[in-house]
MIZAFI-797159 format. One record per residue (C-alpha): residue in three letters; x, y, z. Coordinates in steps of 0.001 Angstrom, whole numbers, plus 500000, padded with zeros to 6 digits. Example, Ala and Ser with C-alpha at 12.3 -4.5 7.8 and 13.67 -1.06 7.14 Angstrom:
REM residues 2
ALA512300495500507800 SER513670498940507140 
END
This chain:
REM residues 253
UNK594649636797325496 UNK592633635912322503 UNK592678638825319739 UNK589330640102319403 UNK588106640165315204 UNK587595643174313813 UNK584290644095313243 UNK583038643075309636 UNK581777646878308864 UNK584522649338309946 UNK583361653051311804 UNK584685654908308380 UNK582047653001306571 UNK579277653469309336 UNK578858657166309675 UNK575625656958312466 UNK572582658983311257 UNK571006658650314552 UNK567712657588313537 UNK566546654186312939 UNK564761653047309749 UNK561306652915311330 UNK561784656596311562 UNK563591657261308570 UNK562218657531304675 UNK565133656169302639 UNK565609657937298848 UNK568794656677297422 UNK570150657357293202 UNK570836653985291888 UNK573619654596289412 UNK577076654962291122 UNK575154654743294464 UNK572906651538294321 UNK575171650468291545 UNK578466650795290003 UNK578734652772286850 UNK578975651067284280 UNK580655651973280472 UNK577126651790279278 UNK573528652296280855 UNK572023649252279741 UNK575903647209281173 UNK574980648359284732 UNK574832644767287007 UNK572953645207290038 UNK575429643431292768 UNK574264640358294806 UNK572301640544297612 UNK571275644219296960 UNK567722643195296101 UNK567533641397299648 UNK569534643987301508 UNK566493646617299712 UNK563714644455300729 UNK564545644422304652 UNK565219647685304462 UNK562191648406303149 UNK560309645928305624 UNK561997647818308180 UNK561130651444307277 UNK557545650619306644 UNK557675651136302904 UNK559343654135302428 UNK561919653330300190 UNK562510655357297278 UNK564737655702294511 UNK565472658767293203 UNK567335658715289897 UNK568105660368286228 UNK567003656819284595 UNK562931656359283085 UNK561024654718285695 UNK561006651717283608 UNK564615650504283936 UNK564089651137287733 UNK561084648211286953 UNK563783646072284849 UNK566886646491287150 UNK565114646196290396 UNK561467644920289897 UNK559270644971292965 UNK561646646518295059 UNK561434650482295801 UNK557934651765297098 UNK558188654977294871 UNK560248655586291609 UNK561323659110290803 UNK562809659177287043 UNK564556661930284952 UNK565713663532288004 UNK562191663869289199 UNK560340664763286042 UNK558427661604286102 UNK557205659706289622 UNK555049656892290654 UNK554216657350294076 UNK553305653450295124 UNK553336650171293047 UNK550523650515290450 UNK550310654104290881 UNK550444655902287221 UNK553290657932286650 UNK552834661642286892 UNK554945663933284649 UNK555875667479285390 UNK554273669592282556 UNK557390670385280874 UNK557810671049277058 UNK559547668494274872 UNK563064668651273652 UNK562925669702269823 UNK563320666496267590 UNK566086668663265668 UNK568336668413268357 UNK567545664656269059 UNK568565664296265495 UNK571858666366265574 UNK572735664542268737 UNK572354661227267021 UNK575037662517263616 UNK577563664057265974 UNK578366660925268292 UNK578477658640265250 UNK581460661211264304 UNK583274659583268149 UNK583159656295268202 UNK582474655557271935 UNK580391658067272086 UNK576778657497272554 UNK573405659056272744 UNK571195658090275874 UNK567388659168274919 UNK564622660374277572 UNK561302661603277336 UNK561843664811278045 UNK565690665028277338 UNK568291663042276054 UNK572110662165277237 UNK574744662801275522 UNK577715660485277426 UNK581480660442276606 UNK582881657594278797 UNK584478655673276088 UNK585346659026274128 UNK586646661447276016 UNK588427663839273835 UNK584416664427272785 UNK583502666416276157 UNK584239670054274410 UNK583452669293271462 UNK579740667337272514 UNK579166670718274964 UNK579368672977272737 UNK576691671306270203 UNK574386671439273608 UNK575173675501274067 UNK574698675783270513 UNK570929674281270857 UNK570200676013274158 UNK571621679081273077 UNK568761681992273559 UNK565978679443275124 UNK565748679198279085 UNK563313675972278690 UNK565968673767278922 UNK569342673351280879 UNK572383671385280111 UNK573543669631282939 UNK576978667678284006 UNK576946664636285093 UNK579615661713284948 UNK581180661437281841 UNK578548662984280333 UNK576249666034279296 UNK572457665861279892 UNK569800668212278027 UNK566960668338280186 UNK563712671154281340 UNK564459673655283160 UNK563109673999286687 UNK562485670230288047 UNK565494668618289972 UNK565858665798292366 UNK564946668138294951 UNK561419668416293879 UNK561063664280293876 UNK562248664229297606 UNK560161667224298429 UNK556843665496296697 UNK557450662271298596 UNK557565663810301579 UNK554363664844301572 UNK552426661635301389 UNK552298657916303167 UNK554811656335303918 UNK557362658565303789 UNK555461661882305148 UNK556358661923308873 UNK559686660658308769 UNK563515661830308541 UNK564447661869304796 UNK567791659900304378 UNK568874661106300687 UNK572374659271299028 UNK573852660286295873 UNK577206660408294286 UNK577000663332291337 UNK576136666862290952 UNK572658666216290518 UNK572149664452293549 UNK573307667838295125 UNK569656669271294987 UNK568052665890296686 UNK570704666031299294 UNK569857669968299867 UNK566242669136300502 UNK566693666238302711 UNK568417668380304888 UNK566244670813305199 UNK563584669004306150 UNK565610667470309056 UNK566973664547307633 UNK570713663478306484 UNK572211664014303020 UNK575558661491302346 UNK577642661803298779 UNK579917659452297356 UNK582388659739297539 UNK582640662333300047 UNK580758660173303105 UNK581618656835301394 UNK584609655848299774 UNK582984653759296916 UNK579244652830296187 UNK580381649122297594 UNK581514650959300693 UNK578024652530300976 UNK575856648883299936 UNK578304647631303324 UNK576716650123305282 UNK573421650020304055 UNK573337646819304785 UNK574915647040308006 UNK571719650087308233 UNK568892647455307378 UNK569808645048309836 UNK571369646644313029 UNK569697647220316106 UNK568403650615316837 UNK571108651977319459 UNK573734650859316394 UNK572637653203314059 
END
């Protein structure tokens, strides 16, 4: 008896959803999710055939594909131009519902340019260390020095320290300063609410602590949340199944 092949997508990287992408609105994080992280922001390198694996997807699901990430909107436009329908940035702070759309901002107050500057001294003090600017916020990240983590939190707590405005919030290898109140949550919870994605089963995919709140509110409005690496092994396991997602047919899903 000829051996039958395995199948090029195994079942532990093909968790079914049990909704096909014409009924699903697809929000995914790019960095660690989309991408791998990388020991810089600006290093990330977006893998091959993502772009084409995003664009049937998106064909597929009508246009509503999102992402959802802590990154401006405009390295979204530089990593992956022409590709999501709606770009949520700073963790939802900033979003631009449809191509062309302007970008709407939360009204949120700015981070004091004190702190900007003190940020700026103390990583020159860790070499390795680096500061990550925002609009609204800034990152500071400790990848390539990690014997800065205490030392780079407690300069945040020492800035926050007596004003609720602003939250310090940990993410991978890093700490991020950033307004109170606004999460990833409230970007899947706006885009739910308008074409093409109102309607449809939210599929949210993340893989840090501040995808937590996008995965929370996919959920409750009757979709599926997945986390790497608790649902995928690695972000290349979860591209596999994404792509396996974007081109099966519906009972395979």
């Amino acid at each position: 008896m000829t051996a039958v092949p395995p199948a090029p997508h195994s079942a532990a990287l093909r968790p079914r959803i049990g909704f096909p992408p014409d009924q699903t609105a697809i929000l995914l994080d790019f960095d660690g999710t989309l991408v791998d992280i990388a020991p810089t922001p600006e290093s990330v390198v977006v893998p091959p055939g993502l772009r084409e694996t995003l664009l049937t997807l998106r064909e597929r699901c009508g246009g509503a594909l999102a992402v959802v990430t802590g990154r401006p909107i405009e390295q979204i436009d530089h990593f992956l131009p022409g590709v999501p329908t709606a770009v949520c940035g700073e963790h939802g702070i900033a979003i631009r519902r449809h191509p062309g759309a302007p970008i709407e901002r939360a009204p949120l107050p700015e981070v004091p340019q004190a702190w900007r500057d003190e940020a700026e001294k103390i990583v020159r003090g860790w070499p390795g260390a680096s500061v990550e600017p925002k609009r609204a916020g800034f990152v500071l990240h400790y990848r390539g020095a990690p014997d800065a983590q205490e030392p780079l939190r407690e300069a945040a707590e020492g800035w926050l320290a007596g004003d609720d405005s602003f939250e310090i919030q940990a993410a991978k290898m890093a700490w991020e300063i950033r307004p109170s109140g606004v999460d990833k949550g409230h970007a899947v919870e706006a885009l739910l609410e308008q074409a093409p994605f109102a309607g449809r089963k939210p599929l949210f995919v993340g893989d840090d602590v501040t995808d937590n709140d996008g995965i929370r509110a996919a959920r409750a409005a009757g979709g599926v949340g997945f986390r790497i690496p608790d649902d995928f092994p690695t972000a290349q396991a979860f591209r596999d199944w994404l792509k396996h997602y974007s081109e099966a047919p519906q009972w395979d899903v």
